[in-house]
N, C-alpha and C positions, 0 to 999 in steps of 0.2 A: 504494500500500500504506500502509495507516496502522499504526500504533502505538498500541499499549493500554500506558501508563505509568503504574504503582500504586505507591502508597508503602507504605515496609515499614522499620517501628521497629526489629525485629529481624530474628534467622536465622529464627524458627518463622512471622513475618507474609513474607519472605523465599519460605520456599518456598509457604507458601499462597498466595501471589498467584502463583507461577511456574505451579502446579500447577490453580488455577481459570483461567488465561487470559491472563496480562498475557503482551506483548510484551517489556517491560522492567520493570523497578524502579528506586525512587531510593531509598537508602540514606544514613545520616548515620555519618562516620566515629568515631576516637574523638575528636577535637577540630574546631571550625571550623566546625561544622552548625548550621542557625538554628533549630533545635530541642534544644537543649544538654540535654535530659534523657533524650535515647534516640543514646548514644554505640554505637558498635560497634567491637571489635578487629579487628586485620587479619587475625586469624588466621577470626575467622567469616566476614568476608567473605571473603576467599578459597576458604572452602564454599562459601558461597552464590555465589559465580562459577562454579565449576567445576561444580555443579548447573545453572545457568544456563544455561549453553553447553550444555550437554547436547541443549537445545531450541534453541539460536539467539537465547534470551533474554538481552538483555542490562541488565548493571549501570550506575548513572549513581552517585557519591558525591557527597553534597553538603559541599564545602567553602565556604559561601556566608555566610560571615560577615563583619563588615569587622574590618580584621588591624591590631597593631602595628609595629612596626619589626622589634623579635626575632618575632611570629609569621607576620609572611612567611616566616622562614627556614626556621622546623619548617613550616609549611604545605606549603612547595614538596619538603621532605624526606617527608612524608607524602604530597603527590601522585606522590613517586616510587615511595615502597614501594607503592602501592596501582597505579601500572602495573604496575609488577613482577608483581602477582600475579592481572592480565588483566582489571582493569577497564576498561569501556569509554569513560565519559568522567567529565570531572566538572564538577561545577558550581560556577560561584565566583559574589561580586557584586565584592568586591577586586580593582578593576584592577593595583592593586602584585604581581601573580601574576604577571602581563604585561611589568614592567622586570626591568631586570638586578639579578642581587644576589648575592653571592660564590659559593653554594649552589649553583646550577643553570647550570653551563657560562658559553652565551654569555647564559643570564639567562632566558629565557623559560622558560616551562614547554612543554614539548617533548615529541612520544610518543604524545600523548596527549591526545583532542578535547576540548576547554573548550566549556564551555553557557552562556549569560551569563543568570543568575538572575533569575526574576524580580522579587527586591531592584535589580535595576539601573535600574527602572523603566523599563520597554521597552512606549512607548504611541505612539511617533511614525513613520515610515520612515525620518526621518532619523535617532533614536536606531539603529533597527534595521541600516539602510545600515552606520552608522559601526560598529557593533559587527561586522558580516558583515566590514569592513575591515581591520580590526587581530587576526582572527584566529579569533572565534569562530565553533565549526560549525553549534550552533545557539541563537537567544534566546528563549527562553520568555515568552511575552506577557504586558501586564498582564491581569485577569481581568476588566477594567471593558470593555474592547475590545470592539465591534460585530462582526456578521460583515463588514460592507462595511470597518469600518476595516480590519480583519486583508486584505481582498482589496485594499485600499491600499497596505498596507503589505507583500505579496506580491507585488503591483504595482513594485516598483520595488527590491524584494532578490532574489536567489538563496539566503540563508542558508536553511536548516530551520528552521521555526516551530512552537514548542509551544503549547499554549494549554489553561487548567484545563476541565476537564467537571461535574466534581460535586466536593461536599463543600462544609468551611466555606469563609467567607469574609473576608478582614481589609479592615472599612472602607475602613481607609485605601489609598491607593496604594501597593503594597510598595515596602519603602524608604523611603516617606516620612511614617511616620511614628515621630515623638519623644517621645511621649505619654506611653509608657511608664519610659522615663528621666528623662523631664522631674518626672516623680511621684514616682518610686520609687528612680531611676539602675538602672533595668534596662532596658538596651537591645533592644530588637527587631533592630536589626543586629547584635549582637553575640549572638544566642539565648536570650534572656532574659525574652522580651518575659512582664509580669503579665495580658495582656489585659484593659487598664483598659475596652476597650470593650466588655466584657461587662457592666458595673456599671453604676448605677442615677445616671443626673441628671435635672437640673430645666431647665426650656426656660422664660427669662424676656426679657419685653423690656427695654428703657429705662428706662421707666415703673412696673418691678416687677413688671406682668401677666406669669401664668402661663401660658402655655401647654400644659405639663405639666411636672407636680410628681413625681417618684421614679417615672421611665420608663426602661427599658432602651433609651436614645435612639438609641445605636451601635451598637446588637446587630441585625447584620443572619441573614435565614432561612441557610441551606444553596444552595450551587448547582445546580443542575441543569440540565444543557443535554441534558439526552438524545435531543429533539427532533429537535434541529439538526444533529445529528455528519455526516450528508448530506451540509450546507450548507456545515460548518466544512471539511469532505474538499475539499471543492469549492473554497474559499474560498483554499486550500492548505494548510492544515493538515499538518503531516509526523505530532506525535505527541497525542495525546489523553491526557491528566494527572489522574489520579484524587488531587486533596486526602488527607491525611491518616496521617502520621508518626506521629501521637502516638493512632492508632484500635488494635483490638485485635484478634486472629489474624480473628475471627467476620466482625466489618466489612471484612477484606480480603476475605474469602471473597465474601460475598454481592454488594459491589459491583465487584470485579472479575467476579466470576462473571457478574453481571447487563449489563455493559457487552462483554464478549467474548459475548456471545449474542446483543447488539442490534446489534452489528458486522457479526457471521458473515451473520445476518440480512439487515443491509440489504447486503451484499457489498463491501465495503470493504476486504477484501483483512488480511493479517496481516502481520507481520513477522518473527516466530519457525516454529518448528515444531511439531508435533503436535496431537492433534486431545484436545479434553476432554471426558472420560466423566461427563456429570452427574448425581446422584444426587439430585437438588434442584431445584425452580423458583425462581432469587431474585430477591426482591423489594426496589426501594431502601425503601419506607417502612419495612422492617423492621430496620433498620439507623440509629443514632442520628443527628438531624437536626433542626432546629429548625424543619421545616417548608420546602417549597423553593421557588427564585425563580430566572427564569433570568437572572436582573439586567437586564445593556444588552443582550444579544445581538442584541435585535433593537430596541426601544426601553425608556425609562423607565417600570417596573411599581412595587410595592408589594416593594421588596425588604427593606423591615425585620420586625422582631417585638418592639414597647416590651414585652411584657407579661413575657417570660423567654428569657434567654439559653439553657436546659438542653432537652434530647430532649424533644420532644412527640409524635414517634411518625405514627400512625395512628389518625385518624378513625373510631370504630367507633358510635355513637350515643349518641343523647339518653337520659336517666331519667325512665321516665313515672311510675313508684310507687317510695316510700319505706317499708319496714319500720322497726320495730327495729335487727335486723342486716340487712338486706338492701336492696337495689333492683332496681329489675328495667329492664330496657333497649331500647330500641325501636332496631331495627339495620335500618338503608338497604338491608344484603342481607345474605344468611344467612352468619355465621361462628363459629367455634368459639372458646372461651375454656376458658383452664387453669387449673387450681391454679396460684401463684404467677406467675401473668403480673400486667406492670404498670401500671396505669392510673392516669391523671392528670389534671387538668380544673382548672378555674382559681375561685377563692376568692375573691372583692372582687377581682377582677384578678390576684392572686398564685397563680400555677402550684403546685397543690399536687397529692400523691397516696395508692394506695393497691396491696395485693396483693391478689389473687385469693385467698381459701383454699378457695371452692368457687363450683362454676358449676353450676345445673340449669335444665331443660326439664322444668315441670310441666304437668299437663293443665289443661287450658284456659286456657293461655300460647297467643299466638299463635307460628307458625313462626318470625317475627321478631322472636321477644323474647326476652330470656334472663333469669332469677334470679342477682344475682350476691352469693354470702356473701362483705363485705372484711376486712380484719383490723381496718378503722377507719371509719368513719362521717363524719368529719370533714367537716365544707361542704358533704357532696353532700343534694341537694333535686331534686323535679321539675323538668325542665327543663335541669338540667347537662348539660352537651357533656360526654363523655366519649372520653377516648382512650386508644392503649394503646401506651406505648413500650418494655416489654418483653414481647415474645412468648414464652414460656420454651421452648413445643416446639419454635417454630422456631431458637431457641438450639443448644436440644442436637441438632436437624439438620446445624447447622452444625457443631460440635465432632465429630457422632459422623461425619462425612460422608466418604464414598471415593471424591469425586471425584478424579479424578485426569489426567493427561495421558499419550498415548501419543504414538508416532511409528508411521503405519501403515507395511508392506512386506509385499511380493508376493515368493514364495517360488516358484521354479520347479525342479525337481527333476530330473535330466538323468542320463544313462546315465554312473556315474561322476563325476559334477559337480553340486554344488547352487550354484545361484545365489541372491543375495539382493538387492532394490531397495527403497531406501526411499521417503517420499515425496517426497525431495528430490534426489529421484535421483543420490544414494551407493549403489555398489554393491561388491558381495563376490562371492566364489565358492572355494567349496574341494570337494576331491578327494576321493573315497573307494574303497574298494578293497570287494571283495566275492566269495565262490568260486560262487556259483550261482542261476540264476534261479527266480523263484517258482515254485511249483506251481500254489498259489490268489491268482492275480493280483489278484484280484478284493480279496480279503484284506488282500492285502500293502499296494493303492495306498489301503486304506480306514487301516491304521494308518501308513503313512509320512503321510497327509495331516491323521490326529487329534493324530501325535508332534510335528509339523513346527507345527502352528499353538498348538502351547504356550508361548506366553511367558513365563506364569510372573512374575514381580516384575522384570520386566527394564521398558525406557523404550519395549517394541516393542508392538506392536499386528500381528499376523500374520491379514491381509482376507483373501488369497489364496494358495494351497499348487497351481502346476500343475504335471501330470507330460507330461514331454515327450519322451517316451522308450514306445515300444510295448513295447521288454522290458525287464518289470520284476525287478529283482534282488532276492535275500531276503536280508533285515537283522533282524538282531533288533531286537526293542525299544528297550534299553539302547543298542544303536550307534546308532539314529535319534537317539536324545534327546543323546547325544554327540556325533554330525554340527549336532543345532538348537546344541546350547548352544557349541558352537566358532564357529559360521556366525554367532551373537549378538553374542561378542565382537569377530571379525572386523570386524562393522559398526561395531560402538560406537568402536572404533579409528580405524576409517574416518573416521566422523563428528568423531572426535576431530581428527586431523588436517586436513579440512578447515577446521574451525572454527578453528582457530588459524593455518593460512594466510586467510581470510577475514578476520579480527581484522586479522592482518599488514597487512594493503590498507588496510582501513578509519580503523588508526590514523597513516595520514599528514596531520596535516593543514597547509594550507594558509596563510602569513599575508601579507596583503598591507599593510603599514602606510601607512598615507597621512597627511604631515602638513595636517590641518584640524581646525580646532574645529566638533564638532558641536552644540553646541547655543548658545552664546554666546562672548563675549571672555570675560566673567566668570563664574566660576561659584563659591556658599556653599557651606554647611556640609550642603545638601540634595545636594551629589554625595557625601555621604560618605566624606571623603577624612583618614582614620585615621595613614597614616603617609606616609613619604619617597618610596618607590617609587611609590605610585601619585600623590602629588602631581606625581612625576616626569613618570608617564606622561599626565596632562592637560596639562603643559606641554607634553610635547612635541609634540603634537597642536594648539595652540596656545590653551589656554586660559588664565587668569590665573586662578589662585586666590585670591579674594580669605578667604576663611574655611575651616578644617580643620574636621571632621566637633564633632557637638556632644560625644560620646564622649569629646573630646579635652580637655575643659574650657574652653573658651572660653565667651564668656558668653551666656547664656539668658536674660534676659529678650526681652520683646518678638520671639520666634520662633513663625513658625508650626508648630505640633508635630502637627499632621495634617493630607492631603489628599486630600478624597474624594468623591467621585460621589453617596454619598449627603448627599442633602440635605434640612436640618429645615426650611426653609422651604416646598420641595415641597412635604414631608409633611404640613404643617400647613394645607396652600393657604394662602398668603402670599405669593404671586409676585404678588401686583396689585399696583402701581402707589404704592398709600400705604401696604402694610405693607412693601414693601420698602424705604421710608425709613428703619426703625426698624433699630434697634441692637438684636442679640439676640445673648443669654449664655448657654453651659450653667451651670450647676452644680455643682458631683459630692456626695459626703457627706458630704462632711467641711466642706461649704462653700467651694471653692475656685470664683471663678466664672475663666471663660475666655469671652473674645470671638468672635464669628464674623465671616467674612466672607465674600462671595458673591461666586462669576465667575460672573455670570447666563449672558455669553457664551457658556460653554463648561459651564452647570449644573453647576456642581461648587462645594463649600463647605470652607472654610480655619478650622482650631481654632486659637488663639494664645494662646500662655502670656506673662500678663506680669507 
């Protein structure tokens, strides 16, 4: 069974993604989340739980920031109110969650399954091994991971493996990078990050040659694995991770929508309940994206885009004729264009655009061309690639949309007794009393079965109404719909209390500490190691710390402040032999140059501030 895991900034992205198909969500509390500008109370989440559950859906909070000395304390007080009120697990990268500290008993965080983030950089099996070791239920992969490495690395744990599907992407290796702090002092471990790698540098050798001059160098496409989720299933995959905290009610819709259909599809099994009623086809290009790449999953492809960090949308055609105000459009295959949808095409290299304020089909236009009136004119000429990343109708599809999620149940009807099954097979039955049998049987089994299969704005979905009983008793109206709407509650009661004895089981979990160092004797300022507790808990395990986290003040020069798969010498074909003697520098805009360096070894390239 896999898991469809969506992210949701709020309560309102919250239930749209419960209600188009996720299995679970990940949520950012009110403090501690590495997206520090979509905080939640505990009082919304605790909504958003108790909706949740409703379907089997469950809650993940992300506590995944690295902590102070005093914010271990409120951390671990905040992981407690947040079991309290039935989350399911949570997510940290702060191994200081894991020592003792006056706060929490005998010290650990207790109750309640920890997820080891993917800030903990989790790319090895022996990372993964040791994290399965000291406690965690499950570690969420790096997103650079192969499928063979992931079946490596499932090769030789038992822990649950998350691993991302779609959306953006960060360069760097999560968690490692300082890029951001190093610039600005706003930390990416700490939820802050400015995403310098969205900005615009200069790729210089030794020698002063350019390379490229004011390129979006770091600005990689969007992910997209949707291929592969088979493979990933296969691979062992536990949960399937849909990118994107900071997107908005419409983009939870459509890519969760679109990813629980390609699931159902290939049979991969669910994790929650109910089945989703869809009022829509979704489409990922229509949803914001900077174009997509499935990175390494299976080998090294073209996973950047220097020209612009922002939505490019969808591919719709060339301009073959210029007007005054108009152009007209040669399209690869017939589609519809709106008033106020948005199109974009690129300037001297610079991503520019425009609105729709009218589209026509005139006579003797061919089938595949369209007139489009914009509100601006700007750069377009024969021959511009045109795209369109907002689609406005299929916007307010999304807004106006009633998709929604039901739980199906089969209703069997019985002399004095109605029975109720859901699809989870929770079952009800209650009593009813009645003075005399039908006349017009015929009648009677035709409204007991139109009353009975009325759900009405409940979570039920009613396939099946059987009568199982030759004599049939006469009920009015009014007492049918009084027998469904008691036999509703019944279940949903039901349901209730399985659900929270289930929860019960699930939240025990498991720690088995073993004293060993998992990755060196020594380990810097790259394990991100903020306060006392967790410097603790690497000792104890036996590493040496030799350097606290950069966060910490300690000194910055001469640090590498990112590490990433993507690489400008790839990109540029420079892997022969005499250009990779040379010494190459970004730039950024303000003129600051930074160094490179290459693990040809293992194709991955190291940024350094000095």
């Amino acid at each position: 069974m896999i898991e469809l895991l969506a992210p949701a900034k709020d309560k309102n992205c919250a239930i749209a993604a419960i209600n188009f198909g996720a299995d679970a969500i990940y949520i950012g509390a009110s403090q501690f989340g590495a997206r520090k500008n979509v905080p939640n109370s505990i009082d919304d989440i605790k909504e958003i739980v108790e909706y949740a559950h409703k379907f089997n859906v469950k809650v993940y909070v992300t506590i995944n920031t690295i902590l102070t000395d005093d914010e271990i304390l409120k951390a671990k007080e905040l992981i407690e109110n947040l079991s309290a009120i039935g989350v399911d697990a949570i997510i940290v990268q702060d191994m200081g969650l894991l020592e003792p500290s006056p706060l929490a008993g005998e010290g650990r965080v207790r109750g309640i399954p920890i997820f080891a983030s993917t800030q903990c950089d989790n790319r090895t099996p022996e990372k993964v091994k040791f994290l399965e070791s000291v406690g965690f239920s499950r570690v969420i992969l790096a997103r650079e991971l192969s499928i063979d490495q992931i079946k490596e690395i499932k090769k030789h744990t038992n822990v649950e493996l998350e691993t991302f599907i779609h959306g953006a992407l960060c360069v760097s290796y999560s968690g490692q990078c300082y890029l951001s702090q190093m610039i600005g002092g706003r930390s990416a471990n700490r939820g802050e990050c400015a995403q310098p790698c969205r900005k615009k540098y200069s790729l210089v050798d030794e020698d002063g040659n350019f390379m490229a001059k004011d390129k979006y160098l770091l600005n990689l496409k969007d992910f997209n694995a949707s291929k592969y989720l088979k493979e990933l299933a296969e691979a062992g995959v536990t949960s399937f991770k849909i990118e994107g905290r900071l997107k908005d009610e419409n983009y939870v819709k459509n890519i969760v929508g679109y990813y629980r259909k390609l699931i159902d599809e290939l049979q991969l099994g669910k994790t929650s309940s109910g089945e989703i009623m869809f009022d829509f086809e979704p489409k990922l290009e229509k949803s914001f994206n900077r174009g997509f790449t499935d990175y390494f999953i299976k080998k090294r492809n073209e996973c950047y885009s220097f020209l612009s960090p922002k939505s490019i949308g969808e591919h719709i055609g060339k301009v073959t004729k210029v007007g005054q105000d108009f152009f007209e459009l040669s399209l690869p295959s017939p589609l519809t264009l709106h008033s106020q949808d948005g199109l974009c095409f690129f300037v001297k290299e610079e991503l520019s655009g425009c609105l729709v304020n009218k589209c026509e089909s005139r006579s003797g236009i061919p089938a595949r061309q369209q007139r489009i009136y914009p509100n601006k004119m700007d750069g377009i000429k024969v021959g511009t690639e045109i795209y369109r990343n907002v689609d406005s109708e299929f916007e307010k599809t999304l807004k106006n949309s009633k998709t929604c999620r039901k739980i199906e149940v089969n209703i069997n009807f019985d002399l004095g007794k109605i029975y109720a099954t859901d699809k989870d097979n929770n079952s009800v039955e209650i009593d009813y009393k009645f003075e005399e049998l039908a006349q017009n049987e015929e009648k009677m089994i035709e409204n007991i079965q139109n009353q009975l299969k009325k759900s009405g704005e409940s979570d039920f979905l009613i396939k099946n109404v059987q009568i199982s009983t030759d004599k049939i008793p006469f009920l009015p109206v009014s007492k049918i719909n009084e027998l469904r709407r008691e036999l509703i509650r019944n279940l949903e009661k039901e349901r209730e209390v399985k659900s929270k004895k289930q929860k019960a089981k699930s939240d025990e979990p498991t720690f088995y500490p073993l004293p060993f160092a998992f990755c060196s004797e020594k380990i810097d300022y790259r394990a991100n190691i903020l306060n006392k507790y967790a410097k603790e808990f690497y000792e104890n395990h036996g590493c040496k710390v030799t350097e606290m986290a950069l966060e910490s003040g300690i000194r910055k020069s001469d640090k590498c402040v990112m590490t990433t798969k993507h690489c400008l010498r790839y990109a540029f074909n420079m892997c022969n032999a005499e250009d990779a003697k040379k010494q190459l520098y970004l730039i950024d805009e303000k003129g600051k140059k930074y160094p490179l360096e290459f693990d040809c070894k293992n194709c991955q390239m190291e940024i350094y501030f000095k």
